[in-house]
Each structure stands twice: as C-alpha cells, then as structure tokens.
C-alpha positions in Angstrom: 0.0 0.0 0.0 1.3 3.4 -1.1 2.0 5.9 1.8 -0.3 8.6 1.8 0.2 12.4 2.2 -1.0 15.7 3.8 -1.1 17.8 1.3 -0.9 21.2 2.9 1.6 19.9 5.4 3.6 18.3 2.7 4.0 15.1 5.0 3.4 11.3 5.1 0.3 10.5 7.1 1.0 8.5 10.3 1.5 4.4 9.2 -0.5 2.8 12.0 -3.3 5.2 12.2 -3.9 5.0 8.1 -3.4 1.3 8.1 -5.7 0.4 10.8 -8.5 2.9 10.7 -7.6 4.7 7.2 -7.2 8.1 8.5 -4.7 10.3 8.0 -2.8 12.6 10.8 -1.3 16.1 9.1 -1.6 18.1 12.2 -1.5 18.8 16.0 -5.0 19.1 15.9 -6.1 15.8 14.0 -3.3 14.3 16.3 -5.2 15.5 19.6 -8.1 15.0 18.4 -7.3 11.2 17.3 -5.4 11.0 20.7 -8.6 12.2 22.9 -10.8 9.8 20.6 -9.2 6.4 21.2 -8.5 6.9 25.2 -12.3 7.6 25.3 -13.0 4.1 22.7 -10.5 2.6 25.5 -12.0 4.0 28.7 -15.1 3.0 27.5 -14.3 -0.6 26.6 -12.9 -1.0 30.0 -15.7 0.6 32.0 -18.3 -2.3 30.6 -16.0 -5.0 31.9 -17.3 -5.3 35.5 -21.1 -5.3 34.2 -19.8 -8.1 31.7 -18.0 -10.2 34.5 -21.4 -9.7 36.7 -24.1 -10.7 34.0 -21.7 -13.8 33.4 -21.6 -15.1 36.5 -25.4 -14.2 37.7 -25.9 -16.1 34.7 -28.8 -12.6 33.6 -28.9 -9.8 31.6 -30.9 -8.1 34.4 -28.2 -5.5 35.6 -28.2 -3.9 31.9 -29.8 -1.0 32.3 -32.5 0.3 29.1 -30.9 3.7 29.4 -27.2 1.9 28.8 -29.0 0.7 25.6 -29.8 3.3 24.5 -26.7 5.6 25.2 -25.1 2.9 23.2 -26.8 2.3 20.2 -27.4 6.4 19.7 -23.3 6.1 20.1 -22.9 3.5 16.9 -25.8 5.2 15.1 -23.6 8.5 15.3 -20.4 6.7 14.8 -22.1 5.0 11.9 -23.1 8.0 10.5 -19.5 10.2 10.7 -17.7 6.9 9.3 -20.0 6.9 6.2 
C-alpha cells in the first residue's frame, strides 16, 4: 500500500493510524483529536468489563440498564453516521 500524504503539510500520514482505521494525521490538531478519541474508545471498553463479568456469572442480563441501551446504540448510530 502506497503511503499517503498531507497535502498542505507536505507530510506522510501516520503508518499505523492510516493502516488500521484509514485516516490520516497532518496536524497537532487531528493528532489530539485522534489521541482524545481512542483513550475515550479505551475507557469505555474498559468501564463495561465489571457489568460483563457480573451478568456472566449471575448467569442474567438483568443489571443492563434500558438507558445503557440506549446511550449505546445512539453512540454506533452516530459513529455510523460520521464513518459513512
């Protein structure tokens, strides 16, 4: 795959960020803002584990609460929507 470039900053984009998620980094800004954007995706992965862990061993979805349901799939509906 050929590198790509920032035009304006006449730079090659950053190689892990365009290969896994095919974006590309010219500036402090998009850096930051990348940077703030995947500790969030991480936080948030990490904050459902102890709800997982309980559910699977209660053996019961009953913890899960409808508003959590709905924070979440308004999330992927707007992630959805900024990826296309």
């Amino acid at each position: 795959m050929q590198p790509s470039y920032c035009v304006k900053e006449n730079k090659p984009c950053v190689g892990w960020v365009q290969t896994y998620f095919s974006d590309c980094l010219c500036n402090l800004n998009d850096n930051i803002s990348f940077t703030f954007g995947f500790i969030s995706l991480i936080c948030w992965g990490v904050a459902e584990i102890p709800q997982i862990i309980t559910n699977f061993r209660a053996k019961s979805s009953h913890g899960v609460s409808i508003v959590f349901l709905l924070t979440w799939v308004a999330g992927l509906v707007n992630l959805c929507h900024f990826i296309n």
